[in-house]
C-alpha positions as CSV (number, residue, x, y, z in Angstrom):
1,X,102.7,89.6,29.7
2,X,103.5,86.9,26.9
3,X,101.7,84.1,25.8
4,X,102.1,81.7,23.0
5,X,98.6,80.9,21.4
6,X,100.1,77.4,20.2
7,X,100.8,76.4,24.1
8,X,98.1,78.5,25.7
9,X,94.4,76.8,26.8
10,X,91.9,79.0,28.2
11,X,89.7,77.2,30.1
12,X,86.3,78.5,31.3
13,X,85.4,76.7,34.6
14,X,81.2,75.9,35.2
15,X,79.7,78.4,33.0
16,X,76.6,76.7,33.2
17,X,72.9,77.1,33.8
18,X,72.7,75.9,37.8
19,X,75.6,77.9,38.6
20,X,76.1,81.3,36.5
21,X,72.1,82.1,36.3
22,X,69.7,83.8,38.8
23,X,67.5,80.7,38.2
24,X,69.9,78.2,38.4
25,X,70.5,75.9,41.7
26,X,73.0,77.6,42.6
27,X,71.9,81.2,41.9
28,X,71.2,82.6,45.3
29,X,75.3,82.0,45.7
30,X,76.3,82.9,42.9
31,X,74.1,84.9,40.1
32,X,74.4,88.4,41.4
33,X,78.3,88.0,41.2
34,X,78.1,87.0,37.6
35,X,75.7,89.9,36.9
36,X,77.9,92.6,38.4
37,X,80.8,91.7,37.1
38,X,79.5,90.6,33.3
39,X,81.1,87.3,34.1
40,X,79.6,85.8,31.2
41,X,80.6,89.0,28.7
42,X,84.0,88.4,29.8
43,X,84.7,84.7,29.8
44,X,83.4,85.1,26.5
45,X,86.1,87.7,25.4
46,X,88.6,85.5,26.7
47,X,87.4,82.6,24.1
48,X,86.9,84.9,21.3
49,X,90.7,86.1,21.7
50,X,91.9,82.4,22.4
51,X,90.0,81.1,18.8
52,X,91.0,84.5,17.3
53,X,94.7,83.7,17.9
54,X,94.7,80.2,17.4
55,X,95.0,78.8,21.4
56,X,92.9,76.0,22.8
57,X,89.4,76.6,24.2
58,X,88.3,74.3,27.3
59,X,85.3,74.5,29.1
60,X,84.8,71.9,32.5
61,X,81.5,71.4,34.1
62,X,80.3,69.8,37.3
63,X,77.7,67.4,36.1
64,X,76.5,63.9,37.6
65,X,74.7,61.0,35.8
66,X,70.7,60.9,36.2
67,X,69.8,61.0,39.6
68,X,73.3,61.2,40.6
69,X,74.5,57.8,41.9
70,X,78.2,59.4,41.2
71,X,77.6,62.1,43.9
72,X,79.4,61.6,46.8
73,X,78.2,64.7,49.7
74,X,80.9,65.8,52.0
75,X,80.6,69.1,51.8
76,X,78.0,71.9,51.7
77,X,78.2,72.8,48.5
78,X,77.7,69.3,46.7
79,X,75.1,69.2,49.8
80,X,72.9,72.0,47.9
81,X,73.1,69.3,44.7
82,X,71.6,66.6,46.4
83,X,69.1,68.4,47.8
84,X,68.1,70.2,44.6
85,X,69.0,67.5,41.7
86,X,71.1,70.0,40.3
87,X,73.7,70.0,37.5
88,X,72.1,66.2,36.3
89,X,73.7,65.5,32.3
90,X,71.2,65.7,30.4
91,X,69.0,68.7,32.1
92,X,69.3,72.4,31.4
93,X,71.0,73.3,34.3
94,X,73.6,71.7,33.5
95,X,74.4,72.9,29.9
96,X,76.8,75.6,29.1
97,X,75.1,78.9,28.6
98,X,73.7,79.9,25.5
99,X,76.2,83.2,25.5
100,X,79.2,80.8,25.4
101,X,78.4,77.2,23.1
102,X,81.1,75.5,22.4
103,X,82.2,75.5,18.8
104,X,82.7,71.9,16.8
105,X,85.6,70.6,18.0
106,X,86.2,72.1,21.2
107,X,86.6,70.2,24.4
108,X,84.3,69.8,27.6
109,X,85.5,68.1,30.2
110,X,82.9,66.5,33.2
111,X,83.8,65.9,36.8
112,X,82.4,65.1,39.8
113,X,84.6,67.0,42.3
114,X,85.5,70.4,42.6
115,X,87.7,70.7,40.0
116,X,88.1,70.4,36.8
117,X,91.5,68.4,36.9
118,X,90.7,65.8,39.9
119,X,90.1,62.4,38.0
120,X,88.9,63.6,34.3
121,X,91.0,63.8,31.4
122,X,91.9,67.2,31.1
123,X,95.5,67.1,32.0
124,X,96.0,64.3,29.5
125,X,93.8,66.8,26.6
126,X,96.3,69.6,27.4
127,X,99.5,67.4,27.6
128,X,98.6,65.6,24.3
129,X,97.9,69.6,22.3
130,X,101.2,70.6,24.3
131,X,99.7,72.9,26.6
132,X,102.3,74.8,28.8
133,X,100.0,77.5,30.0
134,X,96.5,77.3,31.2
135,X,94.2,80.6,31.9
136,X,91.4,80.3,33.9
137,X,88.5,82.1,34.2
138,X,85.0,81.0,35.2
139,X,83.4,80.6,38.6
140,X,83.5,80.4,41.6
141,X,87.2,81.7,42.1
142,X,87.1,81.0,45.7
143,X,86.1,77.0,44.7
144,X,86.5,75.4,41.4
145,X,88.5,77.9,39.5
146,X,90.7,78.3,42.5
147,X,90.7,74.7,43.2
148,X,91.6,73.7,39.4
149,X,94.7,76.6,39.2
150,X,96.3,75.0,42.5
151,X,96.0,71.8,40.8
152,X,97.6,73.0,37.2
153,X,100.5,74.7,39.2
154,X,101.1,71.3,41.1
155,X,100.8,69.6,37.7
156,X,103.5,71.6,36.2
157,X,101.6,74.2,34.4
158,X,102.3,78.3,34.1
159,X,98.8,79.0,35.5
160,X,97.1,82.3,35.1
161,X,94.0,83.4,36.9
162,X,91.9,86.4,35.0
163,X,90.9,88.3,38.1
164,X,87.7,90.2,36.4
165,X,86.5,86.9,34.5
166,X,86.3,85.2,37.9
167,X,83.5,85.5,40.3
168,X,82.4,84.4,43.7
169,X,79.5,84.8,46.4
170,X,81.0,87.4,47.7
171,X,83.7,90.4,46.8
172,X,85.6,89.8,49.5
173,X,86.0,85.8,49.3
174,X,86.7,86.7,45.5
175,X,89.3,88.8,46.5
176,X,91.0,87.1,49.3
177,X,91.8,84.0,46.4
178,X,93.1,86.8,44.1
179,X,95.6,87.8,46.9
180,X,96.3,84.6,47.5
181,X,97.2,83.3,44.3
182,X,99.7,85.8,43.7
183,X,102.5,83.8,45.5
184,X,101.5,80.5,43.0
185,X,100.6,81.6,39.5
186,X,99.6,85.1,38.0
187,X,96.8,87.4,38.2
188,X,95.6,89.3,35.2
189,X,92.5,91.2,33.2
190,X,91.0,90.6,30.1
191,X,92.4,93.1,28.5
192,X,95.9,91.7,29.1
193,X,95.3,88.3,27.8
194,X,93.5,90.1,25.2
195,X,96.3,92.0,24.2
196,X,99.1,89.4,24.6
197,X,97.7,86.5,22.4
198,X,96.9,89.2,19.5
199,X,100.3,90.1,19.6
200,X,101.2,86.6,19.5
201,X,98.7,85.2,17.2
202,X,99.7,82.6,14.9
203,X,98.8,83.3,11.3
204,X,95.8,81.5,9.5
């Protein structure tokens, strides 16, 4: 695998508090996952390599204003937000783990859909840095990280999903998207977008 660090984003999908964390809203879904599979330890490899090499660090949240007027329920899972007050700006649950802080200057983008391209301003970010290739890692695969890749292929995008920086609520719905999204973008490790941008890394 090539990438080129100068048109390469990696972009870390809802690594925060209410959805990564055993205490978070969302933890009964999808904490264990992210324990198992050191989701956090590896999303954070994937950044370290992208800053190391000189590509573009993203990170997207799902976040609502206080007391979520912007929530609009019509499905289950932004059903277990209204009934918990999750992911609010502002609260814990909804900041980016510790593990992973953004540094000065890099980009969060907000939204209040599934994913993290469906009315923010991400694909404008990436256009304007000339972005040709996003990686994406984060969780859940099966939801917002799957959700966000179909959207970057249909946008125009190489798309790349990292298949052990990804988790779900289960193996086999985590899986089952990694199968999937063979046929639309690729599916790689750590170790291999590791590897490619430190080949590729563009000098200091």
């Amino acid at each position: 695998m090539e990438l080129d660090p100068r048109t390469t984003a990696v972009v870390a999908v809802h690594m925060i508090n209410d959805v990564v964390t055993h205490e978070g809203a969302f933890g009964q879904f999808f904490g264990e996952g992210v324990e198992r599979g050191q989701i956090i330890r590896q999303v954070g490899r994937l950044l370290d390599a992208a800053r190391t090499a000189g590509a573009t660090p993203v990170y997207t949240r799902v976040v609502f204003k206080p007391g979520h007027p912007d929530l609009v329920v019509n499905c289950p899972l932004l059903g277990v937000v209204a009934q918990t007050g999750a992911v609010e700006d502002g609260k814990p649950g909804a900041e980016i783990v510790p593990e992973l802080t953004p540094q000065p200057g890099e980009h969060v983008v907000d939204h209040q859909r599934l994913t993290g391209f469906h009315g923010t301003e991400l694909d404008v970010l990436l256009r304007g840095k000339g972005i040709k290739t996003v990686v994406l890692a984060g969780v859940a695969t099966n939801v917002s990280v799957e959700g966000t890749a179909r959207e970057a292929v249909n946008l125009g995008y190489r798309t790349i999903v990292v298949s052990d920086a990804c988790s779900a609520a289960s193996d086999e719905a985590h899986q089952a998207t990694l199968d999937t999204f063979g046929l639309l973008g690729e599916v790689v490790t750590v170790n291999e977008v590791e590897a490619a941008l430190e080949r590729a890394a563009v000098p200091a």
